[in-house]
C-alpha positions in Angstrom: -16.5 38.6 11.2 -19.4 36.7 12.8 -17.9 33.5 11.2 -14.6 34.2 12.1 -15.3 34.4 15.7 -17.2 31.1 16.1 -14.9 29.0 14.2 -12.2 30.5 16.6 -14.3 30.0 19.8 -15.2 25.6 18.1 -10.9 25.5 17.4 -10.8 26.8 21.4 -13.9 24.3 22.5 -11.6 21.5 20.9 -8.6 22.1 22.2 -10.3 22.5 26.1 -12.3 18.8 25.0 -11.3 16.6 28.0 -14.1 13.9 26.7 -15.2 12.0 23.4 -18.8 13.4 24.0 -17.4 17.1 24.0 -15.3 16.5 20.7 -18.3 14.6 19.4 -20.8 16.9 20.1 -18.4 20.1 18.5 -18.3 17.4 15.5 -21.9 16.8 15.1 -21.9 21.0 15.0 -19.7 21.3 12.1 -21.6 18.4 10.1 -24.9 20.6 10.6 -23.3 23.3 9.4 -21.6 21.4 6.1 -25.1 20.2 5.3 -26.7 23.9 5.2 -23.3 25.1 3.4 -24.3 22.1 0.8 -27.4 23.2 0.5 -27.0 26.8 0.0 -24.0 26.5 -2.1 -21.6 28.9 0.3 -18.0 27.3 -0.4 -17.2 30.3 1.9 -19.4 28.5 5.0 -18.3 24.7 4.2 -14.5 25.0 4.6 -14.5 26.0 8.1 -17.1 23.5 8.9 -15.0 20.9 7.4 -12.2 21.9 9.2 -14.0 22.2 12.6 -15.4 18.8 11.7 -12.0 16.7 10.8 -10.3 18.6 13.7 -13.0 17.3 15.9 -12.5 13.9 15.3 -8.9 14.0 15.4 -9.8 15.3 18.8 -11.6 12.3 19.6 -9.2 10.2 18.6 -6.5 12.0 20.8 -9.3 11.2 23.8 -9.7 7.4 22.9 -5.9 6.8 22.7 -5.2 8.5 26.1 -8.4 6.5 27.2 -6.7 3.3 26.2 -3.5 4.1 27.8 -4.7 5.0 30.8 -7.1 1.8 31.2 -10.3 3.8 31.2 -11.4 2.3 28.4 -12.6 -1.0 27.5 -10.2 -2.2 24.2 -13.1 -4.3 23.1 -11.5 -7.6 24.4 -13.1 -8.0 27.8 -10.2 -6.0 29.5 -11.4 -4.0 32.6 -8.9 -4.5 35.2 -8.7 -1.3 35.2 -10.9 1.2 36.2 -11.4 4.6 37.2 -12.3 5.6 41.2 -15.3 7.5 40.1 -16.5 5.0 37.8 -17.8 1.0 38.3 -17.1 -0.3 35.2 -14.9 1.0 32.4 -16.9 2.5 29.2 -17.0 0.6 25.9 -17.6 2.0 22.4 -21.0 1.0 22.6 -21.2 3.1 25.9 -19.4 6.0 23.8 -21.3 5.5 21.4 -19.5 5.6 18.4 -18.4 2.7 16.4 -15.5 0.4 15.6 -14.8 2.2 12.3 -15.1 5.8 13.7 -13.2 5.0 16.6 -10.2 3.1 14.4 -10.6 6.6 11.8 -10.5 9.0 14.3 -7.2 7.3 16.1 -5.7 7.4 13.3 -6.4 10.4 12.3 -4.9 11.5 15.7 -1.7 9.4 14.6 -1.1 11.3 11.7 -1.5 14.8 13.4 0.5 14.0 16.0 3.3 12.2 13.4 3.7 15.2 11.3 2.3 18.6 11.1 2.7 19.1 7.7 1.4 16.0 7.0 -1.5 16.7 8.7 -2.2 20.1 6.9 -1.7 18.8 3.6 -4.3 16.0 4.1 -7.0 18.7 6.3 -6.0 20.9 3.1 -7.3 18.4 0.9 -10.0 17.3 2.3 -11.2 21.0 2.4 -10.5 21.5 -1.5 -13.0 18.4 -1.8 -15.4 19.7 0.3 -15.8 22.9 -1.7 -15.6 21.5 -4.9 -18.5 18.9 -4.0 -20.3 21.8 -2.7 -19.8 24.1 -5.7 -20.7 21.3 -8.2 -17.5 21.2 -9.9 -17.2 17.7 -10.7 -13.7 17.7 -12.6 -12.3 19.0 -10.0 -13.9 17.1 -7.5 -12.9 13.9 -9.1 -9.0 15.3 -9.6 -9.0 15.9 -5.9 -10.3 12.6 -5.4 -7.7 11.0 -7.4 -5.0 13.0 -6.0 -6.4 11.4 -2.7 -6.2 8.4 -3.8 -2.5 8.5 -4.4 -1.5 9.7 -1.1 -3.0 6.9 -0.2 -1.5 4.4 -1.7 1.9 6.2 -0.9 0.9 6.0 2.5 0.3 2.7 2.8 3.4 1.7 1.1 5.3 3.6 3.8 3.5 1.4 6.3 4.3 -2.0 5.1 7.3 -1.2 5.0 7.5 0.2 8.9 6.1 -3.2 9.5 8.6 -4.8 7.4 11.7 -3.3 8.9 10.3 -3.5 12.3 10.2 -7.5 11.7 13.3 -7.8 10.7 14.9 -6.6 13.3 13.1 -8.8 15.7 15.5 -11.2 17.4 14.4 -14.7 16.2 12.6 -14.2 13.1 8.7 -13.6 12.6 7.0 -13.4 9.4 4.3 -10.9 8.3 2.9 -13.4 5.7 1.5 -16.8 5.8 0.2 -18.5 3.4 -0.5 -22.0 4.2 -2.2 -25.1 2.1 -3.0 -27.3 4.5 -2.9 -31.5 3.6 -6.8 -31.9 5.1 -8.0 -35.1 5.4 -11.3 -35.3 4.0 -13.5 -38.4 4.6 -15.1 -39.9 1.1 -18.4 -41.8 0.9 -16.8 -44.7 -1.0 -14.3 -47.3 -2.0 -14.3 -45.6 -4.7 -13.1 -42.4 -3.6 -10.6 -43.4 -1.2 -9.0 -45.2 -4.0 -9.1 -43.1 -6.7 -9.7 -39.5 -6.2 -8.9 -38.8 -2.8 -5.7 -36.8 -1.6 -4.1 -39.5 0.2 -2.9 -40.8 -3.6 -1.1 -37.7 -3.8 0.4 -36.9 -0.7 0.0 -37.9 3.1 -2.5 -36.2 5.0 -3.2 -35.3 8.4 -6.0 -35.0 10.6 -7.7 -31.4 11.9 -6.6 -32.0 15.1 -2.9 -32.3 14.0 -2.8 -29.6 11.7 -4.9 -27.0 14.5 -2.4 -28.4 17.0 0.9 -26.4 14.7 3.0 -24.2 16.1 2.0 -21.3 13.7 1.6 -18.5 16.5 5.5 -18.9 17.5 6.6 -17.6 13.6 3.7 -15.1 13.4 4.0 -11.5 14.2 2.1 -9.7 16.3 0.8 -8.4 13.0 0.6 -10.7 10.6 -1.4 -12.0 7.5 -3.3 -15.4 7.3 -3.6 -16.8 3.6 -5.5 -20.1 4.1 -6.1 -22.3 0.9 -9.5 -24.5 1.9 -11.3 -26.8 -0.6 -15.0 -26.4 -0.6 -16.2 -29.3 1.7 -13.1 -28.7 4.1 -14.6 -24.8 4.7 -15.6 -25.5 8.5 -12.3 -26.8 9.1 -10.1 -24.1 7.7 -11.8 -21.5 9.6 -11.3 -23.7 12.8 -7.9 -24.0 11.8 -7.7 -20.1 11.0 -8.6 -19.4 14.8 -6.7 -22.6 16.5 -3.3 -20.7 14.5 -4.3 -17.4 16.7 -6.1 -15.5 13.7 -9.2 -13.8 15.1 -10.7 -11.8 12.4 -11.7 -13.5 9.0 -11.1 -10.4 6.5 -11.6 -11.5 2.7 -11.5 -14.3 0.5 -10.5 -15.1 -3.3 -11.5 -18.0 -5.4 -9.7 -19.8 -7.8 -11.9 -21.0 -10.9 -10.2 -23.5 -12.4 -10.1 -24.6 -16.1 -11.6 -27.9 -15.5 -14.1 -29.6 -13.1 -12.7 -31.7 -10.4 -14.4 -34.0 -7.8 -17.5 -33.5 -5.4 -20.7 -34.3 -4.3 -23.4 -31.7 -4.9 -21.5 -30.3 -7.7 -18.2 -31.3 -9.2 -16.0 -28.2 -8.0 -14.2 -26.2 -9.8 -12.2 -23.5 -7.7 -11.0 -23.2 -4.5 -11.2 -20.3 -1.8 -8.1 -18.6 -0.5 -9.0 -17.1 2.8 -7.8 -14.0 4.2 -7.5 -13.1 7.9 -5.4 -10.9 10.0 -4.0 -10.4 13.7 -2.9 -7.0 14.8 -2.9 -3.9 12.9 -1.9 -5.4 9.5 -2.1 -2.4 6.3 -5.5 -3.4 3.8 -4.6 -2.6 0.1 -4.9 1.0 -0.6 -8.1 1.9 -2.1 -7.9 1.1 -6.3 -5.2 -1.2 -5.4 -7.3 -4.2 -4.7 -7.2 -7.1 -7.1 -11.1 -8.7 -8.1 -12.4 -11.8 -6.1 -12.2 -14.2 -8.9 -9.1 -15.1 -10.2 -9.2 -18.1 -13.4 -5.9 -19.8 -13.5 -4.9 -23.3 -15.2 -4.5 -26.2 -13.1 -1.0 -28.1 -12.5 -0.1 -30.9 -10.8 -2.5 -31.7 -7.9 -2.3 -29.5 -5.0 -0.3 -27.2 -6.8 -1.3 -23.5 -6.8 -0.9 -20.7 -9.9 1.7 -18.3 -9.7 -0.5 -15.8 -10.0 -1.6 -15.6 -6.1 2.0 -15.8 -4.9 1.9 -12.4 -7.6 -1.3 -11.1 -5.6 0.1 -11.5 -2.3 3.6 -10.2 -3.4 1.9 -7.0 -4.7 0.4 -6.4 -1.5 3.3 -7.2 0.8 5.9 -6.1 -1.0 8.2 -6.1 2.0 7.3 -8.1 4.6 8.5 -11.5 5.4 6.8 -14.6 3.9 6.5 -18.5 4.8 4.4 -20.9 3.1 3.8 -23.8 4.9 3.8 -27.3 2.5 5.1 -25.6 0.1 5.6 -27.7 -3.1 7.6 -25.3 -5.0 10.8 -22.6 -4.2 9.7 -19.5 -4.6 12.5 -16.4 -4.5 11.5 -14.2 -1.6 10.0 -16.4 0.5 10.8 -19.1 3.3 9.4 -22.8 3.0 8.1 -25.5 5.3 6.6 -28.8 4.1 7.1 -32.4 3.0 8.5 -31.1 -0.4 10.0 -28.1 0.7 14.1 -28.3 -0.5 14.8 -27.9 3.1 12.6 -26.7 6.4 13.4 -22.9 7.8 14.0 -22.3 11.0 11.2 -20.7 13.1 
């Protein structure tokens, strides 16, 4: 009875939390009490502690989106035009503090409660049945649960590419979700030598940095939108200039190609390449046990020419979404072209 009426009085705390520092400091509560359940084995003790804890931050999450709306917040990009009467500057996570990731988990969290109820209490049901068979020991079932998480996941994400996909496609002039661009860099040799007979301008024109950063690449790219950037090894610095001149902020991931034979360089004769991965918006990551490894070996073609196998990658994680690839050498069903040897250009 004692039990009952505490986690009744934390559910009636939570739902009178006007700040994150209330619905944090019910939070921090809960996690106590999970430990001590841990510890003392009482499956009994540790669901209601879970659910007082996830509730919490759901809580939270309710705060910092209302926080955002209202402008009482700082978003994290230097916007504070608007503040509060009582208060001379607005508060930033920092100030909160909490952190990027709890702050992004607990909004969401808050999104999918306020989305759908039932939704919501199958995942809080879930998370309980893991709690208490984590607590109990029961590994089996702890692992099934796990898995069973897993899969929602992965549902879940589905369902928001493809919100993300629809909601492009109904845009009026046409944005794309994907990009996956292979840049013609220019790359300065040390010799005769290598301007005449391994550099790129045998195979193809290039252009300088300054002409490729200066593409129009932010007037097809959605608000949330996917960056796939091929770079060679000594042309690195450039593609990540490039990366942030096409109005993508945040460097994510790579993957490397490793070729089956050696090519040209310097230091070391390369033998891969790096596709880089960076993102604007809110754009889905693979669901967890989704994600392909790092290092992908593929044969090499003609020059310049990439393996199917990463259009394959980047189709299994965007299903849905529209896709450009910009100098595109090759058609490729499901996705628009632009580039020198591109059958003909789209229109952005």
């Amino acid at each position: 009875m004692t039990k009952l009426i505490k986690y009744d009085a934390a559910i009636r705390a939570l739902a009178a939390a006007s700040t994150v520092d209330e619905a944090k400091t019910i939070r921090n509560k809960a996690i106590a009490v999970q430990a001590y359940a841990r510890q003392a084995g009482d499956a009994a003790l540790i669901a209601p502690a879970t659910t007082i804890r996830v509730e919490a931050e759901a809580r939270a999450g309710e705060i910092l989106k209302e926080m955002a709306k209202a402008g009482t917040r700082d978003n994290g990009k230097g916007n504070r035009n608007k503040v509060l009467k009582s208060q001379a500057v607005t508060p930033k996570l920092s100030d909160l503090k909490i952190t990027k990731m709890q702050s992004s988990r607990w909004q969401k969290l808050a999104g999918m409660k306020a989305e759908s109820i039932e939704a919501w209490e199958r995942r809080l049901e879930r998370i309980i049945r893991v709690a208490v068979a984590s607590c109990l020991g029961e590994k089996s079932a702890y692992s099934e649960l796990r898995a069973e998480a897993n899969v929602e996941r992965v549902k879940q994400r589905g369902e928001r590419e493809k919100k993300l996909a629809t909601k492009l496609r109904d845009l009026p002039n046409k944005k794309y979700g994907v990009i996956l661009a292979d840049p013609e860099w220019q790359f300065e040799t040390y010799s005769p030598k290598g301007k005449t007979m391994t550099s790129a301008e045998n195979h193809y024109p290039t252009s300088s940095l300054d002409a490729i950063k200066a593409r129009d690449v932010p007037s097809i790219a959605a608000k949330d939108c996917v960056l796939f950037l091929w770079a060679t090894v000594p042309m690195l610095p450039q593609a990540l200039e490039v990366m942030h001149a096409w109005g993508f902020p945040k460097y994510v991931s790579q993957v490397v190609w490793i070729k089956n034979k050696a090519g040209t360089g310097y230091w070391f004769r390369n033998k891969h390449e790096i596709l880089l991965v960076a993102t604007r918006g809110d754009v889905p990551a693979p669901a967890m046990g989704t994600q392909w490894e790092s290092v992908v070996e593929a044969d090499v073609a003609r020059h310049s020419e990439k393996p199917d196998v990463f259009y394959e990658l980047i189709e299994s994680y965007f299903p849905n979404l529209p896709k450009i690839e910009l100098n595109q050498r090759k058609r490729r069903d499901g996705w628009d072209g632009w580039g020198l040897e591109a059958d003909d250009e789209v229109a952005a």
